[in-house]
PDB file as gemmi writes it, atoms N, CA and C in Angstrom:
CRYST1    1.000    1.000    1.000  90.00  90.00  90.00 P 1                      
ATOM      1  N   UNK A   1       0.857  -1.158   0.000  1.00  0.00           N  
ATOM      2  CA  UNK A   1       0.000   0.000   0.000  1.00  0.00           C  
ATOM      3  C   UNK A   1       0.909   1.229   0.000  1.00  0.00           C  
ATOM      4  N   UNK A   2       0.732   1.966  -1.021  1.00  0.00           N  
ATOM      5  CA  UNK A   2       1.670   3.308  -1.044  1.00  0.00           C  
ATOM      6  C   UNK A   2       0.608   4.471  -0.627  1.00  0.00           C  
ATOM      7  N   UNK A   3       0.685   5.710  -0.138  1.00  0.00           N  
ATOM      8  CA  UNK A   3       0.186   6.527  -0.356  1.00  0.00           C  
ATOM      9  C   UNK A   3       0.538   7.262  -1.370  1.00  0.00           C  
ATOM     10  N   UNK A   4       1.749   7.660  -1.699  1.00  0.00           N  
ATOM     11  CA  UNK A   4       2.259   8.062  -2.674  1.00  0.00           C  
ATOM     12  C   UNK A   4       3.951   7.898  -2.121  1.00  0.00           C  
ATOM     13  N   UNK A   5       4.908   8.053  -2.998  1.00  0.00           N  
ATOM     14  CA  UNK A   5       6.560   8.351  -2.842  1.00  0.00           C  
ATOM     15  C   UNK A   5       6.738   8.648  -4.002  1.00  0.00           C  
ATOM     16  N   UNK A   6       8.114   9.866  -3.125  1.00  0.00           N  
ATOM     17  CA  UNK A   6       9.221  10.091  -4.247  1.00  0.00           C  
ATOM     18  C   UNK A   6      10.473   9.814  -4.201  1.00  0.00           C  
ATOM     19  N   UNK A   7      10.957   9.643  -5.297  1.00  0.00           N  
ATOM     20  CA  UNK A   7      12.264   9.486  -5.209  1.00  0.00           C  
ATOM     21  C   UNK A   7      13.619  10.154  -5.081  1.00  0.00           C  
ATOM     22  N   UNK A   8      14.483  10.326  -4.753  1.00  0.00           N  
ATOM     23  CA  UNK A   8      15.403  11.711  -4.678  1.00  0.00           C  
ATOM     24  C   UNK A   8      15.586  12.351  -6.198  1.00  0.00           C  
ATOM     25  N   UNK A   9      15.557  11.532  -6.949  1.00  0.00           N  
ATOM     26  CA  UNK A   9      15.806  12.213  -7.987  1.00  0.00           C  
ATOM     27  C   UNK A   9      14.043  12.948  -8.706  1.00  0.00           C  
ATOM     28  N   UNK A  10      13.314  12.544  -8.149  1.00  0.00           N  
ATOM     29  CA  UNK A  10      12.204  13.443  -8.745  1.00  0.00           C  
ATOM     30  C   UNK A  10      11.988  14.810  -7.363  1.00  0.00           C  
ATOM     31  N   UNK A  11      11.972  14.598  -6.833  1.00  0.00           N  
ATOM     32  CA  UNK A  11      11.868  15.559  -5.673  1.00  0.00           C  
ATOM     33  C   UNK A  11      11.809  16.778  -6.351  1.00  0.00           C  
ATOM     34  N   UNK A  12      13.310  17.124  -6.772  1.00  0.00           N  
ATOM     35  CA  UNK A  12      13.693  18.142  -7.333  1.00  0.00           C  
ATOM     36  C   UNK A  12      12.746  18.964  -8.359  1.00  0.00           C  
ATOM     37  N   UNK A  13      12.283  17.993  -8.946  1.00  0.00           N  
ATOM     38  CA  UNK A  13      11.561  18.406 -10.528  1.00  0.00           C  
ATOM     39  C   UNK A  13      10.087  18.525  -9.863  1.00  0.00           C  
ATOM     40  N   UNK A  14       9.372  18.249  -9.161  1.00  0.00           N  
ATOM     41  CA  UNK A  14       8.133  18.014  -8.678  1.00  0.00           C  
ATOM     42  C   UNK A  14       8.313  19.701  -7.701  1.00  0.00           C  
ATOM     43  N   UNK A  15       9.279  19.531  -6.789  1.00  0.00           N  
ATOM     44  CA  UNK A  15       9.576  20.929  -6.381  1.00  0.00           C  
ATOM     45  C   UNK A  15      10.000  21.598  -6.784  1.00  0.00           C  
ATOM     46  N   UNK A  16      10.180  22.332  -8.492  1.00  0.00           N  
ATOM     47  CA  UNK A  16      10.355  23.062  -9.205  1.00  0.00           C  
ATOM     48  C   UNK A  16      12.246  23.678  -9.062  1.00  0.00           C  
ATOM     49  N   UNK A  17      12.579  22.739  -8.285  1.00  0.00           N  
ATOM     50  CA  UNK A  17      14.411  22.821  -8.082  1.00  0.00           C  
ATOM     51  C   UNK A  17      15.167  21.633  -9.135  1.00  0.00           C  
ATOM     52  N   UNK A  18      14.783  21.520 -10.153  1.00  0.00           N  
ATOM     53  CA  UNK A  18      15.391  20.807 -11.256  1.00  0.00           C  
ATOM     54  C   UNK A  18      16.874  20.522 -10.746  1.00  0.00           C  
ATOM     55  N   UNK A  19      17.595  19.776 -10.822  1.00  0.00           N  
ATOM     56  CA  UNK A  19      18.923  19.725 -11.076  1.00  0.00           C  
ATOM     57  C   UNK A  19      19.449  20.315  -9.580  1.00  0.00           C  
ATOM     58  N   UNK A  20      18.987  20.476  -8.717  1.00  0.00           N  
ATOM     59  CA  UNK A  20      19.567  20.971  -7.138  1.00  0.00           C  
ATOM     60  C   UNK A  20      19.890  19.582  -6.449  1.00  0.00           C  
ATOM     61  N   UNK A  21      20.838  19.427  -5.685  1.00  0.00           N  
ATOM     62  CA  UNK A  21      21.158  18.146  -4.995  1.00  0.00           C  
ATOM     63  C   UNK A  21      20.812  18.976  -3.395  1.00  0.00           C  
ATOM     64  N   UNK A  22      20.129  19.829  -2.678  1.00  0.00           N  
ATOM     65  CA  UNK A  22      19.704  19.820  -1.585  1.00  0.00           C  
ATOM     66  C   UNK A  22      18.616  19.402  -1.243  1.00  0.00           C  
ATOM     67  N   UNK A  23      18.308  18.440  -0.593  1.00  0.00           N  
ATOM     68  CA  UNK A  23      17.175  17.247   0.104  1.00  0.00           C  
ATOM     69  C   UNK A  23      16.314  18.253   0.679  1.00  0.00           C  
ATOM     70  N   UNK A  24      14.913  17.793   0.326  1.00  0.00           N  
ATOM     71  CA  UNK A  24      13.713  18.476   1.157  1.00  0.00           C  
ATOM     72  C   UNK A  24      13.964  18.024   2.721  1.00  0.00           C  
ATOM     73  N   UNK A  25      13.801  19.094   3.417  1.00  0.00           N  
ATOM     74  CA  UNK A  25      13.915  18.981   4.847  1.00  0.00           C  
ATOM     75  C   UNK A  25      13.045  17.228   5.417  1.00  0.00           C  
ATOM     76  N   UNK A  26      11.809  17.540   5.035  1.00  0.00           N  
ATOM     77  CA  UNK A  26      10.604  16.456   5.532  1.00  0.00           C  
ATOM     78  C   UNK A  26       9.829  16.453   4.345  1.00  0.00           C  
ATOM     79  N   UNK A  27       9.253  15.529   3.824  1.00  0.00           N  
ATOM     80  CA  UNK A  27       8.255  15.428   3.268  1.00  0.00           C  
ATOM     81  C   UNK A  27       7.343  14.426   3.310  1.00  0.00           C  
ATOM     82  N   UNK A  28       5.944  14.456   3.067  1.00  0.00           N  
ATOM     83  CA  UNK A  28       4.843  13.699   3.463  1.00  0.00           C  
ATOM     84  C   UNK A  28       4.798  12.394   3.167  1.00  0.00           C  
ATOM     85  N   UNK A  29       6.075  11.899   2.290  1.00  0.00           N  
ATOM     86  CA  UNK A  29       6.476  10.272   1.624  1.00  0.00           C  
ATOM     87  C   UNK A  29       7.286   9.582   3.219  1.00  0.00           C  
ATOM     88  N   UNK A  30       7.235  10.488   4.158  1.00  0.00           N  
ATOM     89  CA  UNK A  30       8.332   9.754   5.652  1.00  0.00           C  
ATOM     90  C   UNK A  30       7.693  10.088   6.489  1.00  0.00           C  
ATOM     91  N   UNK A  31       6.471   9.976   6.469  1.00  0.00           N  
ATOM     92  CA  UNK A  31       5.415  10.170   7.853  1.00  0.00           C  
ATOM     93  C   UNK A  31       3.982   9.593   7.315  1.00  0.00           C  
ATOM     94  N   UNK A  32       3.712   8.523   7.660  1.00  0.00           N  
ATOM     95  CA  UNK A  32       2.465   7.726   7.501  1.00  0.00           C  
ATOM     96  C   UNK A  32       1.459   9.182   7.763  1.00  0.00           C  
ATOM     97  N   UNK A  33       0.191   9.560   7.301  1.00  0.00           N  
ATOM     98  CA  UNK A  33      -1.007   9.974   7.425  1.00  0.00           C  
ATOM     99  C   UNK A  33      -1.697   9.171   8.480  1.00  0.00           C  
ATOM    100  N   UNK A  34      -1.960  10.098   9.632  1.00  0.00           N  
ATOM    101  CA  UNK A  34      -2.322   8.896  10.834  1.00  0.00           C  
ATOM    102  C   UNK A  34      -3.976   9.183  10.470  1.00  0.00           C  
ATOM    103  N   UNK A  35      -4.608   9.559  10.255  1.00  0.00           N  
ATOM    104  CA  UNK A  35      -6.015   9.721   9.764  1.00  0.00           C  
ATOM    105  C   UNK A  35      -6.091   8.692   8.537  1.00  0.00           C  
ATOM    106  N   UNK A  36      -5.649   8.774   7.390  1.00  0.00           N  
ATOM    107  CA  UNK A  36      -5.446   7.982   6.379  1.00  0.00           C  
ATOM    108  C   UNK A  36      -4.921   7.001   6.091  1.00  0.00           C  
ATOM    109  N   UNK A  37      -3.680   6.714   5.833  1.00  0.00           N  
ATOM    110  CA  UNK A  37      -3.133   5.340   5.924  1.00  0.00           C  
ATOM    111  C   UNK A  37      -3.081   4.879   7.045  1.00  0.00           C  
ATOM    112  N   UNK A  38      -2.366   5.617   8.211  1.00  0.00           N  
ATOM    113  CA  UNK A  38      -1.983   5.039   9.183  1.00  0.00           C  
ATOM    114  C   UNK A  38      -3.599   4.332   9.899  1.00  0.00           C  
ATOM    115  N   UNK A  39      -4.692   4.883   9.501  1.00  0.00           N  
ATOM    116  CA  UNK A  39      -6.392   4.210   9.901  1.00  0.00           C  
ATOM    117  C   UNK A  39      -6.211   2.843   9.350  1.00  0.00           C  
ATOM    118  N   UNK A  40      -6.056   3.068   7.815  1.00  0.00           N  
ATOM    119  CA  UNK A  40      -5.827   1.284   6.891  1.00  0.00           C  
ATOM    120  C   UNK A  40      -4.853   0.750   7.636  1.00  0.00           C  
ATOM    121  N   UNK A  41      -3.721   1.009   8.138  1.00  0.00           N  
ATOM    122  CA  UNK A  41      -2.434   0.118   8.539  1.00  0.00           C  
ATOM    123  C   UNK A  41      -3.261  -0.786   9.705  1.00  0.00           C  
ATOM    124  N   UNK A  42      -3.617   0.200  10.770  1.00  0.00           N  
ATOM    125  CA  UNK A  42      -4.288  -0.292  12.142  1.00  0.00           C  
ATOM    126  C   UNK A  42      -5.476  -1.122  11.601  1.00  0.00           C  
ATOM    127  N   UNK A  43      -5.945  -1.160  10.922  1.00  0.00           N  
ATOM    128  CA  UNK A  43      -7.122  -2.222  10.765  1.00  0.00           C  
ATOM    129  C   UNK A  43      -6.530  -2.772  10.005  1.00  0.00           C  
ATOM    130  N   UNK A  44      -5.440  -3.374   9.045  1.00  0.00           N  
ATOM    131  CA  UNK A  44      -4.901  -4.262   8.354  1.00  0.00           C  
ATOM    132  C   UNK A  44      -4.639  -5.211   9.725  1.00  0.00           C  
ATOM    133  N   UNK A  45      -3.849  -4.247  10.807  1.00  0.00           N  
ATOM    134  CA  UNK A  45      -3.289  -5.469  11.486  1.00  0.00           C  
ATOM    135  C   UNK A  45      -4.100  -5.847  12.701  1.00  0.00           C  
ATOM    136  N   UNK A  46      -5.061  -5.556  13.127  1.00  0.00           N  
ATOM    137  CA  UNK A  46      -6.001  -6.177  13.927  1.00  0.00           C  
ATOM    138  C   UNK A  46      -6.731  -7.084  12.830  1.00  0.00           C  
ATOM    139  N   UNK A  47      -7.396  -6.656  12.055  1.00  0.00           N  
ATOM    140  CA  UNK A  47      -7.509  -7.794  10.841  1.00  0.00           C  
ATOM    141  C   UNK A  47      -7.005  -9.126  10.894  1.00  0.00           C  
ATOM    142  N   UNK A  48      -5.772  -8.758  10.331  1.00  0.00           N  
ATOM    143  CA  UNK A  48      -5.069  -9.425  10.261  1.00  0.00           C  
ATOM    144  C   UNK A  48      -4.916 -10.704  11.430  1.00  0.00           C  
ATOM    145  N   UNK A  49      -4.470 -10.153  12.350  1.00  0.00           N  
ATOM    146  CA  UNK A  49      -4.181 -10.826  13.931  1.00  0.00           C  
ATOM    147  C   UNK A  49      -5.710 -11.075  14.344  1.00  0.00           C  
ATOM    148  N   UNK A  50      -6.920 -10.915  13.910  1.00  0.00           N  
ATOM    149  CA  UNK A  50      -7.696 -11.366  14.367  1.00  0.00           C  
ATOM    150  C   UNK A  50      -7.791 -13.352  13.807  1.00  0.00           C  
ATOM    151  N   UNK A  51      -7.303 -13.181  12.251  1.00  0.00           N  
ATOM    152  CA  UNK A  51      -7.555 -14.319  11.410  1.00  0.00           C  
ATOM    153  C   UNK A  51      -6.219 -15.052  12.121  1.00  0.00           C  
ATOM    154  N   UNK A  52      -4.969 -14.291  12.563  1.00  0.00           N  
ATOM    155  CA  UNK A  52      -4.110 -15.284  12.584  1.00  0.00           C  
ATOM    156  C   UNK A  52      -3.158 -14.743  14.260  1.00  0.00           C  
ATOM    157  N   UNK A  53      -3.521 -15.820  14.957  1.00  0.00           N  
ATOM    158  CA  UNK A  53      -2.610 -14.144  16.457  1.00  0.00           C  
ATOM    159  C   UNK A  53      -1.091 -14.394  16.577  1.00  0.00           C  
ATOM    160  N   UNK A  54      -0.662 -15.521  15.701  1.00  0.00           N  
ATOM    161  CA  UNK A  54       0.615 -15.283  15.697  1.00  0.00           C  
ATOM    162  C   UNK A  54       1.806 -14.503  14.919  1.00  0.00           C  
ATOM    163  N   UNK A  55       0.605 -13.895  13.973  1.00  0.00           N  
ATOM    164  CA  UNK A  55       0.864 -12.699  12.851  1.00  0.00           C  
ATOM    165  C   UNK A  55       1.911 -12.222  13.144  1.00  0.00           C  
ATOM    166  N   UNK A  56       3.142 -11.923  12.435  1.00  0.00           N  
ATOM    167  CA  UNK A  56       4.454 -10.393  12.713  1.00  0.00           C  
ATOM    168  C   UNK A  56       3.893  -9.600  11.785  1.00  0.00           C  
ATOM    169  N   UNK A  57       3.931  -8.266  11.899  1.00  0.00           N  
ATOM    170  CA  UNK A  57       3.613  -7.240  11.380  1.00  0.00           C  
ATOM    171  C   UNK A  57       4.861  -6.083  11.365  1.00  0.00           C  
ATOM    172  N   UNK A  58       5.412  -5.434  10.432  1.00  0.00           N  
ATOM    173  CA  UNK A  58       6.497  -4.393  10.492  1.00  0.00           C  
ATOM    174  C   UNK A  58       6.327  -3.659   9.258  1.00  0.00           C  
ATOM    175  N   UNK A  59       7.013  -2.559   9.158  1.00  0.00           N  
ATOM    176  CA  UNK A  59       6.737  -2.029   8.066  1.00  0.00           C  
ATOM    177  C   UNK A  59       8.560  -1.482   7.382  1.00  0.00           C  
ATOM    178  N   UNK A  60       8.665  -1.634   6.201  1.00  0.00           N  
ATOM    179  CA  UNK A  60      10.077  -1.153   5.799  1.00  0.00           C  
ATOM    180  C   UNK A  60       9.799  -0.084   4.989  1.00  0.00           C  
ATOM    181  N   UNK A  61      11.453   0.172   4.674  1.00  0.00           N  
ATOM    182  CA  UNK A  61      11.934   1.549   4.461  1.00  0.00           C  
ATOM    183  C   UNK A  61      11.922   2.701   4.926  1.00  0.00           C  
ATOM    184  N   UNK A  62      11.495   4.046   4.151  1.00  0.00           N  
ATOM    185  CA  UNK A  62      11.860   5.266   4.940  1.00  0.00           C  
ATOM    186  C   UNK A  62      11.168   5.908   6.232  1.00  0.00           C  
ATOM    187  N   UNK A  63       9.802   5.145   6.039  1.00  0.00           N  
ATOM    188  CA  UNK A  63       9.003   5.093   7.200  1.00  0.00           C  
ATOM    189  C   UNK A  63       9.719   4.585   8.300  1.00  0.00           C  
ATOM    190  N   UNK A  64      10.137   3.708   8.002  1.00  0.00           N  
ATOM    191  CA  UNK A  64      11.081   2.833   9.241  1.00  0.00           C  
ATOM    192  C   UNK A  64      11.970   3.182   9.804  1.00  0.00           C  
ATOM    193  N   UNK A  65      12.406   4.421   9.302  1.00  0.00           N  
ATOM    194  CA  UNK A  65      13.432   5.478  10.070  1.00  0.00           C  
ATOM    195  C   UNK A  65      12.980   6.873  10.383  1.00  0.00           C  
ATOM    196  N   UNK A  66      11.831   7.039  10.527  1.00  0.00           N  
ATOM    197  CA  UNK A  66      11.150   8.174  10.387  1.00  0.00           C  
ATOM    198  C   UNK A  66      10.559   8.096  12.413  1.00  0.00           C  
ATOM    199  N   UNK A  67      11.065   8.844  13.016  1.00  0.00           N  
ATOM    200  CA  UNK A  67      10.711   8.657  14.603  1.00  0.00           C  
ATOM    201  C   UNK A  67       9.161   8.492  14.868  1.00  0.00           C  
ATOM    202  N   UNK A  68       8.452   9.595  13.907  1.00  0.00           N  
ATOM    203  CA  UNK A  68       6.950   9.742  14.401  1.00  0.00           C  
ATOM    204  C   UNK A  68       6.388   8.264  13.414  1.00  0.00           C  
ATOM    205  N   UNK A  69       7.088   7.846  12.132  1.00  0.00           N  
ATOM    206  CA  UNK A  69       6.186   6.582  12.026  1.00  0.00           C  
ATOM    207  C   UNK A  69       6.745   5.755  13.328  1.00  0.00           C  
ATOM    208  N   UNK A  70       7.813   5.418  13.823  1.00  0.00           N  
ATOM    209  CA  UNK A  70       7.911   4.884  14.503  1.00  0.00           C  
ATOM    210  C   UNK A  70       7.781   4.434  15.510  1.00  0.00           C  
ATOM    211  N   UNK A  71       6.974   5.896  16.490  1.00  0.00           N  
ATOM    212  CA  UNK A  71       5.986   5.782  17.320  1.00  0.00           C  
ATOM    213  C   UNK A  71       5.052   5.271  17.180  1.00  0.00           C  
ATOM    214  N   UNK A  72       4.444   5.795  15.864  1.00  0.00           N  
ATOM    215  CA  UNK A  72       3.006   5.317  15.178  1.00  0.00           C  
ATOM    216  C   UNK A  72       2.475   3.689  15.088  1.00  0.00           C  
ATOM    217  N   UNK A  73       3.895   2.936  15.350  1.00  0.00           N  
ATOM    218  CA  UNK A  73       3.936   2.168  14.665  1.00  0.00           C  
ATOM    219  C   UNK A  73       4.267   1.365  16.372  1.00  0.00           C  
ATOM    220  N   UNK A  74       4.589   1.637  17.311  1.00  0.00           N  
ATOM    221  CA  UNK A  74       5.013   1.479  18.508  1.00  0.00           C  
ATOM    222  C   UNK A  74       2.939   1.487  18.938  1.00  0.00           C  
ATOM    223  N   UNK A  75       2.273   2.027  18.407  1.00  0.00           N  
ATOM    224  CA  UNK A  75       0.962   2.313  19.594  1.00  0.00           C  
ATOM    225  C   UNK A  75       0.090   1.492  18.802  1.00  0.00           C  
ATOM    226  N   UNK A  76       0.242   1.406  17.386  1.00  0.00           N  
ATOM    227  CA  UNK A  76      -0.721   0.282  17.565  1.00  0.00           C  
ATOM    228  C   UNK A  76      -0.027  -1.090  17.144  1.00  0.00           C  
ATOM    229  N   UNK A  77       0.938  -1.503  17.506  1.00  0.00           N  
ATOM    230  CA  UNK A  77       1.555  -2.918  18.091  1.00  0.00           C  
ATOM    231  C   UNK A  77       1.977  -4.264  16.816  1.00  0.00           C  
ATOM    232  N   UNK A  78       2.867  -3.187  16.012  1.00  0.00           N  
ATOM    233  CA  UNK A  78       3.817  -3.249  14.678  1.00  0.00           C  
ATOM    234  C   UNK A  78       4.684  -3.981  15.683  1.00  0.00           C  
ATOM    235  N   UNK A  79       5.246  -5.208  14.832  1.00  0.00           N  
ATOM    236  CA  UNK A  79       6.457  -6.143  15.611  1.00  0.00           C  
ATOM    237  C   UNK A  79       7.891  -5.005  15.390  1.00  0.00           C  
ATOM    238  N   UNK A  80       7.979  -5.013  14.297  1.00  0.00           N  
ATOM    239  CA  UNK A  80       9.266  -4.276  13.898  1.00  0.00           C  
ATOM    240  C   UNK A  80       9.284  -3.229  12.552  1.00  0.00           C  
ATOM    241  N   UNK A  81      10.477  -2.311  12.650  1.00  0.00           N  
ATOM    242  CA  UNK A  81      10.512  -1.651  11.622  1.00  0.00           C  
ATOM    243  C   UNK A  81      11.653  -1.959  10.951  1.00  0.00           C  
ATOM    244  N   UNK A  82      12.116  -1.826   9.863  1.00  0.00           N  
ATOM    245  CA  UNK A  82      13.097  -2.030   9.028  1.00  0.00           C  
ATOM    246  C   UNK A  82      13.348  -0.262   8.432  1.00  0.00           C  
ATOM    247  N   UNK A  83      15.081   0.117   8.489  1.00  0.00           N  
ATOM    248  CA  UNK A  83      15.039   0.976   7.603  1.00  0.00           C  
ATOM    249  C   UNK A  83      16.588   0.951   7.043  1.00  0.00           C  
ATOM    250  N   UNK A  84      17.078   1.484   6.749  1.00  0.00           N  
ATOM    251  CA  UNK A  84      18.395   1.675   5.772  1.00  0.00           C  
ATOM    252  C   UNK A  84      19.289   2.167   7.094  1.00  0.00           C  
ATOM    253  N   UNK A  85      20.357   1.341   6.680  1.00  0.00           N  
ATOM    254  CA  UNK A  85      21.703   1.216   7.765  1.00  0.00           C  
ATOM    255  C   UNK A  85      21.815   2.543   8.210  1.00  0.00           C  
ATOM    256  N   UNK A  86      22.036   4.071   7.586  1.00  0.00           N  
ATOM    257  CA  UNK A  86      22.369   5.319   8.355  1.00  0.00           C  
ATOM    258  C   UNK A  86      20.724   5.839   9.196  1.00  0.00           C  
ATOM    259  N   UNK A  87      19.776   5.656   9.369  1.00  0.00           N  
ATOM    260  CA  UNK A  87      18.648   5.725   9.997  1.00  0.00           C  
ATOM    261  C   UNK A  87      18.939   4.573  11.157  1.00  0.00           C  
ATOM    262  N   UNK A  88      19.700   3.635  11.093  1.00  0.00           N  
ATOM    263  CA  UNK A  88      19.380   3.354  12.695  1.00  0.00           C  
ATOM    264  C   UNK A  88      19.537   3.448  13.890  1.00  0.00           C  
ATOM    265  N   UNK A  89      20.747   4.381  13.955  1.00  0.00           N  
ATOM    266  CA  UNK A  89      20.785   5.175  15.272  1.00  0.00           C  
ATOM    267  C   UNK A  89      19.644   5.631  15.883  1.00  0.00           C  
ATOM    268  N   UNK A  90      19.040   6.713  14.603  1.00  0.00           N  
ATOM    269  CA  UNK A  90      17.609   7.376  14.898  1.00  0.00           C  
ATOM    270  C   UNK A  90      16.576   6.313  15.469  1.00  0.00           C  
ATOM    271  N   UNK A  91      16.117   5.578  14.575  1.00  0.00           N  
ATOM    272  CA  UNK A  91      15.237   4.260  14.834  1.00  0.00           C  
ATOM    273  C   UNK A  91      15.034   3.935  16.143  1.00  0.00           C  
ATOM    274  N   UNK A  92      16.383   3.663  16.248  1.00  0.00           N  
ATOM    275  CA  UNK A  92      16.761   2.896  17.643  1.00  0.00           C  
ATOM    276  C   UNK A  92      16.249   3.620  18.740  1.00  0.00           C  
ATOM    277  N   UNK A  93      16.653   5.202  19.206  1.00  0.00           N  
ATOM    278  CA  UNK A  93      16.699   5.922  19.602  1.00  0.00           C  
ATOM    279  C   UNK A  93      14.856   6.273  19.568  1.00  0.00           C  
ATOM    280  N   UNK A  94      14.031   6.586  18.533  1.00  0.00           N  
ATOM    281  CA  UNK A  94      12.838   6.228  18.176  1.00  0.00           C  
ATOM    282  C   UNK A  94      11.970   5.825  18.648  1.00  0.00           C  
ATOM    283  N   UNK A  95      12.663   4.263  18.664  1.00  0.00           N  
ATOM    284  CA  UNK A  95      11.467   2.978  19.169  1.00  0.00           C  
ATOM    285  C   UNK A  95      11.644   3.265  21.050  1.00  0.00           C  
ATOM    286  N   UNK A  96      13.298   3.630  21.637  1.00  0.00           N  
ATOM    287  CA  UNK A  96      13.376   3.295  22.863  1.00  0.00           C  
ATOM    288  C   UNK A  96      12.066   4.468  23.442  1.00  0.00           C  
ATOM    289  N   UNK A  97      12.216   5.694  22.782  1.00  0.00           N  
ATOM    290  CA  UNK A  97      11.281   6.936  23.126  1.00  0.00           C  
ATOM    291  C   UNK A  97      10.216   6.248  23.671  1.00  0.00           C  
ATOM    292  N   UNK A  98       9.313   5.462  21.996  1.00  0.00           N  
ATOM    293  CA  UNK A  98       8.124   5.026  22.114  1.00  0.00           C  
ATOM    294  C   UNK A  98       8.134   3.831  23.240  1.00  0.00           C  
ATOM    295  N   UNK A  99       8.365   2.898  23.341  1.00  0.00           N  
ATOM    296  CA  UNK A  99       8.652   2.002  24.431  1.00  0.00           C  
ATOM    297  C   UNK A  99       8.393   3.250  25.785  1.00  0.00           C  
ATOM    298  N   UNK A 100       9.549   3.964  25.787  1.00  0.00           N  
ATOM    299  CA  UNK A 100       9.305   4.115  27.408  1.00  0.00           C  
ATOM    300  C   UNK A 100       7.949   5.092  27.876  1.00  0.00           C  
ATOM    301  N   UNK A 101       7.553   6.171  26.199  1.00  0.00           N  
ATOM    302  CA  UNK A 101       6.494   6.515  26.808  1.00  0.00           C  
ATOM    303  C   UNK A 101       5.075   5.665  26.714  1.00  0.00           C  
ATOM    304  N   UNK A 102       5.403   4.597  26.467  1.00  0.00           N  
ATOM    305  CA  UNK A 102       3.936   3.437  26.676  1.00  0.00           C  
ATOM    306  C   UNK A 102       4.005   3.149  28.252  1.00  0.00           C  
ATOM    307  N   UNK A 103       4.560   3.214  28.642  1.00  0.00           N  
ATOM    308  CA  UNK A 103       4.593   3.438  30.283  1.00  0.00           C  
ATOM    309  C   UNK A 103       4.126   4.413  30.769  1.00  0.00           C  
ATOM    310  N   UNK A 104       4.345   5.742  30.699  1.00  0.00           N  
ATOM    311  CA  UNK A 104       4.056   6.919  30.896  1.00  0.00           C  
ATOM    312  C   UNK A 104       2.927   7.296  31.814  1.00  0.00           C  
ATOM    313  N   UNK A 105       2.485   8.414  32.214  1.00  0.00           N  
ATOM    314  CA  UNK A 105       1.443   8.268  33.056  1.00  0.00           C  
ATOM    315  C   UNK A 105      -0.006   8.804  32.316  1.00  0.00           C  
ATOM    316  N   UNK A 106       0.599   9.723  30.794  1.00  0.00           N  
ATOM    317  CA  UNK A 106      -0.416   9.688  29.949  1.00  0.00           C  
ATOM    318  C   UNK A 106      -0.739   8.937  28.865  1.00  0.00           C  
ATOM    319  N   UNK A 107      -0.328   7.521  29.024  1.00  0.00           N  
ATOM    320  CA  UNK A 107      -0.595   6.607  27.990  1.00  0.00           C  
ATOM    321  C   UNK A 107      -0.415   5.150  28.794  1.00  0.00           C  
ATOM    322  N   UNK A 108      -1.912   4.573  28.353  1.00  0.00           N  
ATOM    323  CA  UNK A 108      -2.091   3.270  28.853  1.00  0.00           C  
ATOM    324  C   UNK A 108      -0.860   1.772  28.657  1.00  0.00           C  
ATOM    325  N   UNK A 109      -0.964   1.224  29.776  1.00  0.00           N  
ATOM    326  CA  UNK A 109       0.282   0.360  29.394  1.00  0.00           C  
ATOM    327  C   UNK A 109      -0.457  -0.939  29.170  1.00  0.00           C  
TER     328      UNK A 109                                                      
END                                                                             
């Protein structure tokens, strides 16, 4: 399921910077739509885990290094994320966030 992506090399041309090698800060291809996709993701995997409960569920690529999918992906109860070797510091760093604030005193454990 895509919502949409781009690629580094269209970026440029789509953002009217033809031929520039400076990276868009953020863009909406590295943060799931939590209203929109991220609604389909969460009912894919209760779905899912309803038909089968030993289901793994994760999601790869740039999402997978992206902190807020990674929360996203931490609350409604994604096994793992996958992303590209220089994102996993972040990731890492990411998931421990989400982990410790599922403890928290404003979020159910």
């Amino acid at each position: 399921m895509i919502e949409y992506t781009m690629r580094g090399t269209q970026t440029g041309v789509i953002n009217g910077r033809s031929g520039s090698a400076r990276p868009i800060e953020i863009d909406g291809a590295l943060v799931a739509t939590l209203d929109g996709v991220g609604a389909l993701v969460a009912m894919a995997v209760r779905a899912g885990r309803a038909a089968r409960t030993d289901l793994e569920v994760g999601i790869c690529g740039e999402h997978g290094g992206e902190p807020r999918s990674i929360a996203f992906c931490h609350d409604i109860g994604l096994d793992y994320v996958s992303c590209s070797p220089y994102r996993v510091p972040v990731a890492r760093l990411a998931a421990a966030h989400a982990a410790l604030g599922a403890v928290g005193p404003s979020r159910s454990a």
